[in-house]
PDB file of N, CA, C and O in Angstrom:
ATOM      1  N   UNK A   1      23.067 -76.762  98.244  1.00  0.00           N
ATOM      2  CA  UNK A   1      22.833 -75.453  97.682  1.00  0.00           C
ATOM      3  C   UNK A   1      23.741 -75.297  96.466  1.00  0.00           C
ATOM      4  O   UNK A   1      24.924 -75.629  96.397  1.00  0.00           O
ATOM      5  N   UNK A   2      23.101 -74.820  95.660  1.00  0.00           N
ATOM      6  CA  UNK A   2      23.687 -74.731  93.869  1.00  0.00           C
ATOM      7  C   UNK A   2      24.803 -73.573  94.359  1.00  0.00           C
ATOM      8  O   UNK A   2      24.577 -72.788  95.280  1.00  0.00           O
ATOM      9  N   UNK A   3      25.981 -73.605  93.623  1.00  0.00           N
ATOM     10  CA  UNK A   3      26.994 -72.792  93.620  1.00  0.00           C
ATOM     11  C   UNK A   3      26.612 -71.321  92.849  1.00  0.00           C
ATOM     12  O   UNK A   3      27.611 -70.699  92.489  1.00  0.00           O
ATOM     13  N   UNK A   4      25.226 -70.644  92.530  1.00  0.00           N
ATOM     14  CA  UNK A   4      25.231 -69.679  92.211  1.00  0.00           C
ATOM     15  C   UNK A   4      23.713 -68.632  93.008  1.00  0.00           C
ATOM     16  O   UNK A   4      23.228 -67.501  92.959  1.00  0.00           O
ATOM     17  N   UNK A   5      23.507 -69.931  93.664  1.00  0.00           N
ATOM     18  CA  UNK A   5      22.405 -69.560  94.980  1.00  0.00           C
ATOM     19  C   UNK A   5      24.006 -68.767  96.131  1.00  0.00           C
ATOM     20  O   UNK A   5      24.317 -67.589  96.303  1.00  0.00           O
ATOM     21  N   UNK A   6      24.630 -70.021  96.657  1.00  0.00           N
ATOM     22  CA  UNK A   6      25.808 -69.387  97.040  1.00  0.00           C
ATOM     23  C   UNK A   6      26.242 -68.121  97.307  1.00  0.00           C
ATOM     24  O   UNK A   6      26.241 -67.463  98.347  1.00  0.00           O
ATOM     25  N   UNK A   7      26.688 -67.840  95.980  1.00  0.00           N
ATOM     26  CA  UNK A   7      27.327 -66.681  95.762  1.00  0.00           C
ATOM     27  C   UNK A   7      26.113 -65.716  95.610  1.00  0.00           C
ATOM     28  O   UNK A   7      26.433 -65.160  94.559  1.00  0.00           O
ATOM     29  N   UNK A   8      25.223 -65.296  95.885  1.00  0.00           N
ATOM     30  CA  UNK A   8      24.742 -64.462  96.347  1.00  0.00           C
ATOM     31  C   UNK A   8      24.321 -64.060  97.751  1.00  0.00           C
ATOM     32  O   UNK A   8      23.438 -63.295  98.139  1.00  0.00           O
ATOM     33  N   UNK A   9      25.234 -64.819  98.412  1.00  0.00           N
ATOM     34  CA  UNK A   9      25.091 -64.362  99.704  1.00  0.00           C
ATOM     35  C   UNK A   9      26.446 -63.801  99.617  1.00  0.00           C
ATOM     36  O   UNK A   9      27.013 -64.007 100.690  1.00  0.00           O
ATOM     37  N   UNK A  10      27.347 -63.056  98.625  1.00  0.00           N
ATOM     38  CA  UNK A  10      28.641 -62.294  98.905  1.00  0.00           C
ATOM     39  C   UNK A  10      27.934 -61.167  98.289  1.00  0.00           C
ATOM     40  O   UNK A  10      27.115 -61.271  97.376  1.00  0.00           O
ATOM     41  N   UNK A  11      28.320 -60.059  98.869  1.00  0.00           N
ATOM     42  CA  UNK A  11      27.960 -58.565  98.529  1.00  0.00           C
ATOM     43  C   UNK A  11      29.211 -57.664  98.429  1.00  0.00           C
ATOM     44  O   UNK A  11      30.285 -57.988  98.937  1.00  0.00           O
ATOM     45  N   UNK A  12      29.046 -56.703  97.857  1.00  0.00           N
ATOM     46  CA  UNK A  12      30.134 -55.656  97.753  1.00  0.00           C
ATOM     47  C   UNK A  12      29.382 -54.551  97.780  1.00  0.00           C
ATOM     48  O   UNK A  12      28.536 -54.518  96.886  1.00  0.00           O
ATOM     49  N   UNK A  13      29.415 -53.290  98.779  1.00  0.00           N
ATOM     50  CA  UNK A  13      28.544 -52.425  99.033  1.00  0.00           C
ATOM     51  C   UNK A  13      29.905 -51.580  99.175  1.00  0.00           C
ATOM     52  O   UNK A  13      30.748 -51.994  99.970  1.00  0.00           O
ATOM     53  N   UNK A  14      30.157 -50.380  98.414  1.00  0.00           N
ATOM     54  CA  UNK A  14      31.217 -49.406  99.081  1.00  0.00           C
ATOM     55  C   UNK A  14      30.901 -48.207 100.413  1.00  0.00           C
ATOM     56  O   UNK A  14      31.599 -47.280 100.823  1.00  0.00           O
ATOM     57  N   UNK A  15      29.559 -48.698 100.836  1.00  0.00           N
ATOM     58  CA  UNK A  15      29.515 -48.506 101.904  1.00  0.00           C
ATOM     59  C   UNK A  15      29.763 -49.529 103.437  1.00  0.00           C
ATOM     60  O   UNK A  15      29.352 -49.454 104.595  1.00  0.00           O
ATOM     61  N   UNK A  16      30.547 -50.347 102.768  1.00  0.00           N
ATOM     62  CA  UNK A  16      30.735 -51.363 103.547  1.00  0.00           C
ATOM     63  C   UNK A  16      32.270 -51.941 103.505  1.00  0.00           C
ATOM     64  O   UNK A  16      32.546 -52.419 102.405  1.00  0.00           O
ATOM     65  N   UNK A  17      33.130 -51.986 104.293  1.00  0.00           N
ATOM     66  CA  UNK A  17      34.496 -52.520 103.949  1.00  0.00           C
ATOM     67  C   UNK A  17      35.061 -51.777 102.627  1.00  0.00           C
ATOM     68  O   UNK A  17      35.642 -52.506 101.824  1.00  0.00           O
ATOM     69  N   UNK A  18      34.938 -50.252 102.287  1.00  0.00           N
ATOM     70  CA  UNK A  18      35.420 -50.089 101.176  1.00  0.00           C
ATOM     71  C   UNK A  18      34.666 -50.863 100.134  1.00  0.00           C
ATOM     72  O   UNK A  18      34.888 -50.434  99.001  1.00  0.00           O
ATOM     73  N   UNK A  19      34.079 -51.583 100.173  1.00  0.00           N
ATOM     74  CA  UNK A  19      33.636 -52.163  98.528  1.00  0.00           C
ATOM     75  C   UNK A  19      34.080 -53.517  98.959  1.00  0.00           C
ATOM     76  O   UNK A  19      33.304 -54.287  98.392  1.00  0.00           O
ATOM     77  N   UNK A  20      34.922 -54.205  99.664  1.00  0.00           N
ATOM     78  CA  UNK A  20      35.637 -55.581  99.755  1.00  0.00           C
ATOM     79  C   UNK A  20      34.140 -56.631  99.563  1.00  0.00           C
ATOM     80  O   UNK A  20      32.966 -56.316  99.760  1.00  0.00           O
ATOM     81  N   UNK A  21      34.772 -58.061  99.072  1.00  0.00           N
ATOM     82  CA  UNK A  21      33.160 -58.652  99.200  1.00  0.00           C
ATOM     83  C   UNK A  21      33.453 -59.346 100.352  1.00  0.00           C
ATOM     84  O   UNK A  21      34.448 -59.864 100.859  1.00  0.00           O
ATOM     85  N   UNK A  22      31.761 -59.135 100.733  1.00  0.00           N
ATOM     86  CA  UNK A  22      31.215 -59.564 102.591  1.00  0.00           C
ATOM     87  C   UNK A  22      30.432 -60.741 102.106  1.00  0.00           C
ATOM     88  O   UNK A  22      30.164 -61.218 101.003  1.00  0.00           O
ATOM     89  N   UNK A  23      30.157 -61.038 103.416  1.00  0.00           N
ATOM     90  CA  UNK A  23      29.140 -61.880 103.508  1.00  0.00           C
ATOM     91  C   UNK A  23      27.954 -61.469 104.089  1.00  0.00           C
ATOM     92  O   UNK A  23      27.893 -60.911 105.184  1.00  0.00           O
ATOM     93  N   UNK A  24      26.879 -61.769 103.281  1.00  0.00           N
ATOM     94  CA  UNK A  24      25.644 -60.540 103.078  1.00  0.00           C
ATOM     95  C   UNK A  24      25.637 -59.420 103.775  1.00  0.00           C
ATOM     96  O   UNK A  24      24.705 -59.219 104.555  1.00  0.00           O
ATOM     97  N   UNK A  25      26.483 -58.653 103.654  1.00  0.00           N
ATOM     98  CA  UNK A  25      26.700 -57.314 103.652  1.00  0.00           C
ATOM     99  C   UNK A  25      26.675 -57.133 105.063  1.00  0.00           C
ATOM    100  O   UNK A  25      26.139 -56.184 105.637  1.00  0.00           O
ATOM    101  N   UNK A  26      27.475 -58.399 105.780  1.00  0.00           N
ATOM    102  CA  UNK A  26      28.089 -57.404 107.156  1.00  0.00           C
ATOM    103  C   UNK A  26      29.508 -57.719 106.919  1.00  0.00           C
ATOM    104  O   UNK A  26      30.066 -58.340 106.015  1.00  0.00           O
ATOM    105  N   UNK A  27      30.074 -56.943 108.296  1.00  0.00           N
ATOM    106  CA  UNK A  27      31.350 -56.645 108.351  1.00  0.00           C
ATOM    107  C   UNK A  27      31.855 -57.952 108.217  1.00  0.00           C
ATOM    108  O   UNK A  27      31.953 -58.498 109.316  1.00  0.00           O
ATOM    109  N   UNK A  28      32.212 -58.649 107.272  1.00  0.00           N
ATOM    110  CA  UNK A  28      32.630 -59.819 107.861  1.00  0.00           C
ATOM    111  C   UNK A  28      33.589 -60.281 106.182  1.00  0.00           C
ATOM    112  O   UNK A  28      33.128 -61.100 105.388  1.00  0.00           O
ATOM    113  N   UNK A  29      34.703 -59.665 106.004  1.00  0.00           N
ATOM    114  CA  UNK A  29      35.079 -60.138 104.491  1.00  0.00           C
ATOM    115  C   UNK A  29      35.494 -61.432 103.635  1.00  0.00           C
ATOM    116  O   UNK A  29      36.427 -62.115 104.057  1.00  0.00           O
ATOM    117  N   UNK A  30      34.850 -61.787 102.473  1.00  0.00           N
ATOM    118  CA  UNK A  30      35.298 -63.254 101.954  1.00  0.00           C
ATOM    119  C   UNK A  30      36.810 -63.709 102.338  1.00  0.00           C
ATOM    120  O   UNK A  30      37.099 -64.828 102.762  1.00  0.00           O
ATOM    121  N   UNK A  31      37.958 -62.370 102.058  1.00  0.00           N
ATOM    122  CA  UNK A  31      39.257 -63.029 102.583  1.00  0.00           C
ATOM    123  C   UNK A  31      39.454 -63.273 104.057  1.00  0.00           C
ATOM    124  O   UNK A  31      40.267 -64.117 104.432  1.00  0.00           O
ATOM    125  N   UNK A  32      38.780 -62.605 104.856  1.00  0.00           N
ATOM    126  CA  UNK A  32      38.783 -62.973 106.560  1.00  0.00           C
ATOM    127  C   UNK A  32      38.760 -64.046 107.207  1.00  0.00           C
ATOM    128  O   UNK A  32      39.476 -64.514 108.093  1.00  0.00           O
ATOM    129  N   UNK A  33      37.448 -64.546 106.429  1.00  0.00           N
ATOM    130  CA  UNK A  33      37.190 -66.025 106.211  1.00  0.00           C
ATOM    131  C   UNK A  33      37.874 -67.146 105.292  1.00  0.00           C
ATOM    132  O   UNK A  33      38.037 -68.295 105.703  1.00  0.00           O
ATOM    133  N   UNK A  34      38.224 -66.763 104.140  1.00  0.00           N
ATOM    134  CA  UNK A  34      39.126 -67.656 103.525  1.00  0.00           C
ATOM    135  C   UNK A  34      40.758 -67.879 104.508  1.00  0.00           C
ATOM    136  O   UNK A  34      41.263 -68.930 104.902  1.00  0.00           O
ATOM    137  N   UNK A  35      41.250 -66.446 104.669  1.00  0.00           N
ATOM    138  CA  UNK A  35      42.262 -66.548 105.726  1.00  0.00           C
ATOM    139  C   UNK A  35      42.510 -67.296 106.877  1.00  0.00           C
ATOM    140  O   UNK A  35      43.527 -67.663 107.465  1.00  0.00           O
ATOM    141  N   UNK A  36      41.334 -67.422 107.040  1.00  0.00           N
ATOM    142  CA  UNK A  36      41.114 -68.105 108.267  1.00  0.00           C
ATOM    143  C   UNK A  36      41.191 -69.528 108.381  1.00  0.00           C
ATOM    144  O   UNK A  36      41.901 -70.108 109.202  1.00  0.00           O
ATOM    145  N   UNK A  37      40.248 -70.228 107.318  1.00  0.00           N
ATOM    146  CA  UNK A  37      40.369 -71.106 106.802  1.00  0.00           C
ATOM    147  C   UNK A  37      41.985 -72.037 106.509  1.00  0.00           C
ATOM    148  O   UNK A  37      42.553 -73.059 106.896  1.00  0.00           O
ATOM    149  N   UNK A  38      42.169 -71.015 105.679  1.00  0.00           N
ATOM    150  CA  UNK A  38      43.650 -71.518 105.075  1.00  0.00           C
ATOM    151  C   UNK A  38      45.016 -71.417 106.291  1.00  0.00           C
ATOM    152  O   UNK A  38      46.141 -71.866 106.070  1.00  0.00           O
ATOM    153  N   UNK A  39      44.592 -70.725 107.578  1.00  0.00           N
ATOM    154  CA  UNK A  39      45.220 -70.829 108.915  1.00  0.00           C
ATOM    155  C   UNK A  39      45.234 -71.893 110.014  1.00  0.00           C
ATOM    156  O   UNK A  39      45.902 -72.267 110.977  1.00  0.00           O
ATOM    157  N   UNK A  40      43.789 -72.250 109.125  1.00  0.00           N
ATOM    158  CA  UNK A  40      43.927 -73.961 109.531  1.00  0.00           C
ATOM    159  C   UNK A  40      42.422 -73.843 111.118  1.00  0.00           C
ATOM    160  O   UNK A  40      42.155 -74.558 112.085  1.00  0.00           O
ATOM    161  N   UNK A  41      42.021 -72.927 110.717  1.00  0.00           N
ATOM    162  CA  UNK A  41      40.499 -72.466 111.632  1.00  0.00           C
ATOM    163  C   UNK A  41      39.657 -73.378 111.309  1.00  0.00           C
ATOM    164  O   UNK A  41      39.334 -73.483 110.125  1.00  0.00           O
ATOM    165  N   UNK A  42      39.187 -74.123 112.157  1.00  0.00           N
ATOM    166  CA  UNK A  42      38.111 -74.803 111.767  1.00  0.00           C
ATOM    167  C   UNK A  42      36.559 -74.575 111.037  1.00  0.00           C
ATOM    168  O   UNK A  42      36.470 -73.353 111.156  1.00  0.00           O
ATOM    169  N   UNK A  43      35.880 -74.806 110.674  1.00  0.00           N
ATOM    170  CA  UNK A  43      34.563 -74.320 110.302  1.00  0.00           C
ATOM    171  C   UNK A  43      33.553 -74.000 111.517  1.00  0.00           C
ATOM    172  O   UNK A  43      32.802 -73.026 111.574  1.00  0.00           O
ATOM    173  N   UNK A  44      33.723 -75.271 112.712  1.00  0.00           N
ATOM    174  CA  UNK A  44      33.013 -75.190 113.881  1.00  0.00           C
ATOM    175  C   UNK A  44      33.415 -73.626 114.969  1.00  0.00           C
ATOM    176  O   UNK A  44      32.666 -72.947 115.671  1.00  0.00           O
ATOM    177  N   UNK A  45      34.791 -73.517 114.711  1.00  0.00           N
ATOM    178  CA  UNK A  45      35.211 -72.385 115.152  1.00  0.00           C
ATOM    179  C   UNK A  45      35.002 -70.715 114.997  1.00  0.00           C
ATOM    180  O   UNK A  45      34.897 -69.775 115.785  1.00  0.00           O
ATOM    181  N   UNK A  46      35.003 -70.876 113.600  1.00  0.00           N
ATOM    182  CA  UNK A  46      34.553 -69.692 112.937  1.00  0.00           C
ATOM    183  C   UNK A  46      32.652 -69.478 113.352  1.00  0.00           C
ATOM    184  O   UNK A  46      32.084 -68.513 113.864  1.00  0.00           O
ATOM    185  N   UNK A  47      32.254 -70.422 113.013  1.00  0.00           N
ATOM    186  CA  UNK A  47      30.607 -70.145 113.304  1.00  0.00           C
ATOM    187  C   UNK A  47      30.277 -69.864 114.547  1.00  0.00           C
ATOM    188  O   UNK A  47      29.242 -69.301 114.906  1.00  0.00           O
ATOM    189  N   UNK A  48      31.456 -70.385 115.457  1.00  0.00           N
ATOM    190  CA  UNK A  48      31.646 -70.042 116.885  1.00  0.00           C
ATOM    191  C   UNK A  48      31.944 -68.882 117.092  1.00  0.00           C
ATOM    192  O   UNK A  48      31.423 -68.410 118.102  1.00  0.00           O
ATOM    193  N   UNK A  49      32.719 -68.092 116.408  1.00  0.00           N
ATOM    194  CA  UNK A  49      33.384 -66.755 116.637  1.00  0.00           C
ATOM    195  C   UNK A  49      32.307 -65.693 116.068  1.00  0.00           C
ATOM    196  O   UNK A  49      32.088 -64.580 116.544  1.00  0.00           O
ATOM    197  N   UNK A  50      31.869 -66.104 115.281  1.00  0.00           N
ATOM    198  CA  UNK A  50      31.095 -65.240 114.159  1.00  0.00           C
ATOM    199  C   UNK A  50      29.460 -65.876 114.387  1.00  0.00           C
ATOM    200  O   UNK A  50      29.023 -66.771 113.664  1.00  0.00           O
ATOM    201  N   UNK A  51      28.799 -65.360 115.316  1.00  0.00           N
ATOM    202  CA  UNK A  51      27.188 -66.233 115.478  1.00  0.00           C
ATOM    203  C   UNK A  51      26.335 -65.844 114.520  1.00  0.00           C
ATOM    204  O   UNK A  51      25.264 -66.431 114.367  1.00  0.00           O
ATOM    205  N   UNK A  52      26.663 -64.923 113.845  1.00  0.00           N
ATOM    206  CA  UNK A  52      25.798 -64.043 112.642  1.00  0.00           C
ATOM    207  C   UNK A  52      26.200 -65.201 111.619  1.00  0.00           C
ATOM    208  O   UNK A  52      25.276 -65.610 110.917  1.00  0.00           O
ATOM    209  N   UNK A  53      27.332 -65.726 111.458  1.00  0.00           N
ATOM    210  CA  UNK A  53      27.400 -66.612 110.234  1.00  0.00           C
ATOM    211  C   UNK A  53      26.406 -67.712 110.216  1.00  0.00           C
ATOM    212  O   UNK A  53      25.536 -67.869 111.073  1.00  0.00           O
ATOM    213  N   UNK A  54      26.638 -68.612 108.966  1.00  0.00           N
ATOM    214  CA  UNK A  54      25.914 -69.906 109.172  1.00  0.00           C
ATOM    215  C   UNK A  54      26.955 -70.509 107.316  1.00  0.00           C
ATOM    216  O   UNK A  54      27.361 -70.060 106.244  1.00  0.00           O
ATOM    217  N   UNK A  55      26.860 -71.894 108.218  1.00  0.00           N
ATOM    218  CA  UNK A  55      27.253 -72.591 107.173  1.00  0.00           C
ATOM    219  C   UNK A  55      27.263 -72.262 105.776  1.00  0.00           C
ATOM    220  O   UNK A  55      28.328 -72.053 105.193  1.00  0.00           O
ATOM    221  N   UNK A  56      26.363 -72.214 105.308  1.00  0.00           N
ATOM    222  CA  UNK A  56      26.131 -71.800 103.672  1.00  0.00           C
ATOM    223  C   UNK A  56      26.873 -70.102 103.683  1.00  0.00           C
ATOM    224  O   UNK A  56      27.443 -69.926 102.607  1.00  0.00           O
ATOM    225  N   UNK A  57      26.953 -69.255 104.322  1.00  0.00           N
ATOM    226  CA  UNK A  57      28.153 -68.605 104.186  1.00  0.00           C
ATOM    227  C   UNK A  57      29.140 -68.602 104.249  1.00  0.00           C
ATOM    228  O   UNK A  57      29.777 -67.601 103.920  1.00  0.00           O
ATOM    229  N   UNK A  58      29.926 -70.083 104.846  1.00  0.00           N
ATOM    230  CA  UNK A  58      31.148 -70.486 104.418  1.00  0.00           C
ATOM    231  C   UNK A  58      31.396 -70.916 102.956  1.00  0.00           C
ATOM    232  O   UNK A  58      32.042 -70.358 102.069  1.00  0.00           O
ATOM    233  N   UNK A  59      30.837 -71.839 102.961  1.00  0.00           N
ATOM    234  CA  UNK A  59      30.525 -72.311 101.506  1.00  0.00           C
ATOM    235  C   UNK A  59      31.108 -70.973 100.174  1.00  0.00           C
ATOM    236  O   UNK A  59      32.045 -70.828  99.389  1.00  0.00           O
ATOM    237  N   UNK A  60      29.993 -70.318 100.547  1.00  0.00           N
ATOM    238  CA  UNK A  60      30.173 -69.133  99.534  1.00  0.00           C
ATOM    239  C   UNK A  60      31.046 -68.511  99.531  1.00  0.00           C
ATOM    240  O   UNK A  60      31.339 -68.105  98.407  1.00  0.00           O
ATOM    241  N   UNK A  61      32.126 -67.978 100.869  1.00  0.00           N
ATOM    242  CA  UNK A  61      33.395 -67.808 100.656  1.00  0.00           C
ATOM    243  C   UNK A  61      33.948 -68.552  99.558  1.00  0.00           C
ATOM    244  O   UNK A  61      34.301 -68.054  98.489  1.00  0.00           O
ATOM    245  N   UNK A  62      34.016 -69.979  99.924  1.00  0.00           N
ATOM    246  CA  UNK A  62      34.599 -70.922  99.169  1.00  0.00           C
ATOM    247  C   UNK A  62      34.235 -70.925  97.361  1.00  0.00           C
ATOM    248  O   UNK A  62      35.015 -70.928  96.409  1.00  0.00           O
ATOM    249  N   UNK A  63      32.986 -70.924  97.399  1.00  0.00           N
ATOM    250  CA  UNK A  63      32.700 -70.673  96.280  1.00  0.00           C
ATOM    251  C   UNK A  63      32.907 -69.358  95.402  1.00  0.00           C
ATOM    252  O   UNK A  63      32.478 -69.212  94.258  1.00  0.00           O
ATOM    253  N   UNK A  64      33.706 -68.342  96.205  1.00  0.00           N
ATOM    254  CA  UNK A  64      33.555 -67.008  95.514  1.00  0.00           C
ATOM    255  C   UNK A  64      34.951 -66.840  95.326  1.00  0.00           C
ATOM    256  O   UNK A  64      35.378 -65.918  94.631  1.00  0.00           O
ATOM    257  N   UNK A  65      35.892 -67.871  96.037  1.00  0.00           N
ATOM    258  CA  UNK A  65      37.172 -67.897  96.039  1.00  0.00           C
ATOM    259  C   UNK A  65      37.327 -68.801  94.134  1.00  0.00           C
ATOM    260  O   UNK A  65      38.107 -68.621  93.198  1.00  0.00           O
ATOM    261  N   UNK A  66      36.428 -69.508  94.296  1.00  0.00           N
ATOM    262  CA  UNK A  66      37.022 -71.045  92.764  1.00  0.00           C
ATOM    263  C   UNK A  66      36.548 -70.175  92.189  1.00  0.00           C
ATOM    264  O   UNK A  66      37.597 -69.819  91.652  1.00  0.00           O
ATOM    265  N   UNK A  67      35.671 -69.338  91.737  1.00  0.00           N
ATOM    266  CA  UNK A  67      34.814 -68.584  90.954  1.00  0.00           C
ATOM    267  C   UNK A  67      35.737 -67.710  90.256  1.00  0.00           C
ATOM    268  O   UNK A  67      35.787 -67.705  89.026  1.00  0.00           O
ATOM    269  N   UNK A  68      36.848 -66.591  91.348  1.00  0.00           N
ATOM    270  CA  UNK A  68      37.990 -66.066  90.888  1.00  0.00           C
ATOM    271  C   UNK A  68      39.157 -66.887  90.210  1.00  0.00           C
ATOM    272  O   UNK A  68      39.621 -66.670  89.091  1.00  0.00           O
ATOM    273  N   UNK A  69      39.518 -67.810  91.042  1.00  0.00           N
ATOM    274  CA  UNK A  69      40.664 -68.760  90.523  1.00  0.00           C
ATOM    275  C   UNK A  69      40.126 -69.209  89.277  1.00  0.00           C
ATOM    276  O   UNK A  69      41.017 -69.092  88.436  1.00  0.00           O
ATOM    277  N   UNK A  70      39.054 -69.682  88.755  1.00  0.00           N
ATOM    278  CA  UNK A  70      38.676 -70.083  87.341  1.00  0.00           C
ATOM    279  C   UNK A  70      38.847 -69.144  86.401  1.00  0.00           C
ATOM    280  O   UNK A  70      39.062 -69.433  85.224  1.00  0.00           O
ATOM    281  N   UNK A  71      38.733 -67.460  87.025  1.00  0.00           N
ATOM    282  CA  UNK A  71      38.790 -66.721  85.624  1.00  0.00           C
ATOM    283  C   UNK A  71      39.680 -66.299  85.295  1.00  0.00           C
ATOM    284  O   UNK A  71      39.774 -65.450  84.409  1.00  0.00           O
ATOM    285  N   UNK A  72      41.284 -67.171  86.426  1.00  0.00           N
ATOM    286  CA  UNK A  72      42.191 -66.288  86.056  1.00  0.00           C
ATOM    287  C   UNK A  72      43.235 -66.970  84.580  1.00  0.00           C
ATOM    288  O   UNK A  72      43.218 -68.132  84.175  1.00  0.00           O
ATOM    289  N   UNK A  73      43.946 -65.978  84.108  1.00  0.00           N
ATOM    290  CA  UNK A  73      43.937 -66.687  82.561  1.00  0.00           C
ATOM    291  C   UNK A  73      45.629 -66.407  83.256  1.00  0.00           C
ATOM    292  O   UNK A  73      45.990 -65.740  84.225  1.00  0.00           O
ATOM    293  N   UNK A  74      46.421 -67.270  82.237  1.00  0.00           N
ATOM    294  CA  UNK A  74      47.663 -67.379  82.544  1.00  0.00           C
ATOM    295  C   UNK A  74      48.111 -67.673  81.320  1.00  0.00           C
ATOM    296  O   UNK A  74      47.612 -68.338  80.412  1.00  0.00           O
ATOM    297  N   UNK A  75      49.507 -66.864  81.453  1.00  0.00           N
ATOM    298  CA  UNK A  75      50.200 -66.774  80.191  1.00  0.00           C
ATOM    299  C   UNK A  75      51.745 -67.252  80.179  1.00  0.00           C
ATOM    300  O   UNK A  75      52.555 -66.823  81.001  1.00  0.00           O
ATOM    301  N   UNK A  76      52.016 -68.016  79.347  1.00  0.00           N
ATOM    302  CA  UNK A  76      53.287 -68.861  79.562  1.00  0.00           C
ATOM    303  C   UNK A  76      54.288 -68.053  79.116  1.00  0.00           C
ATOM    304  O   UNK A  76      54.297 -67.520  78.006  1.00  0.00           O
ATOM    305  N   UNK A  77      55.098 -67.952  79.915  1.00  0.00           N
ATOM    306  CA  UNK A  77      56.460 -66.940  79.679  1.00  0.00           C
ATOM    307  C   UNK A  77      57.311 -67.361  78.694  1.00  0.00           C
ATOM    308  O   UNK A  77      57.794 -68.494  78.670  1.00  0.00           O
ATOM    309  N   UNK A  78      57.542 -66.426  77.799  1.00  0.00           N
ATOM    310  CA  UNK A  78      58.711 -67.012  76.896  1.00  0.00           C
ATOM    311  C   UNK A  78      60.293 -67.359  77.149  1.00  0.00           C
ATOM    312  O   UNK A  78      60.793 -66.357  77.661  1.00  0.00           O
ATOM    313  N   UNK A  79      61.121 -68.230  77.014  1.00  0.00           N
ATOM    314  CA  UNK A  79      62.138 -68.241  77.412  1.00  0.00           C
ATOM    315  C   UNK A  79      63.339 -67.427  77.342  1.00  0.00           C
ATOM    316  O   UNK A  79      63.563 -67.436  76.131  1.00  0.00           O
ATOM    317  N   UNK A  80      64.005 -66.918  77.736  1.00  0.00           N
ATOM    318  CA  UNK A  80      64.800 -65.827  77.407  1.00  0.00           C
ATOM    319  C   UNK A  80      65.855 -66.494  76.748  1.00  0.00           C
ATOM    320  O   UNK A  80      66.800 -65.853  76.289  1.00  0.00           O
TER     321      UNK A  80
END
C-alpha cells in the first residue's frame, strides 16, 4: 500500500479525541499506537488488543509519524 493511500486512514474529527489524529476515526490515537510501539508492543499484540485495527492501520501510524518528522525544519544555533 502506497504511503498516501495510508495516510488516509488517519482522521482528525474534533468531534473525536479533541481533534487528535485517529485511526479512521475511532477512538484509537496515532500517538497511542506509536507509544506503544516505541514501548516495545508488538504489532501482533496491539491487533490483539485492538480487534477493530488491522495492519495497514499500523502502517499509517507509522507513516503519519515520517510524514511529520520530514516537515520538521531545524535551525542551527548560533554559538554564543
Amino acid at each position: 500500500m502506497e504511503q498516501e493511500e495510508l495516510l488516509r486512514r488517519i482522521t482528525a474529527d474534533p468531534n473525536v479525541l479533541v481533534g487528535k489524529a485517529t485511526v479512521r476515526g475511532l477512538r484509537i490515537s496515532v500517538a497511542q499506537i506509536l507509544n506503544a510501539l516505541a514501548s516495545g508492543v508488538t504489532v501482533e499484540a496491539l491487533l490483539k488488543d485492538y480487534p477493530e485495527l488491522e495492519l495497514e492501520d499500523i502502517h499509517a501510524c507509522i507513516a503519519y509519524g515520517a510524514a511529520l518528522v520530514a516537515q520538521e525544519r531545524v535551525y542551527p544555533v548560533a554559538a554564543a
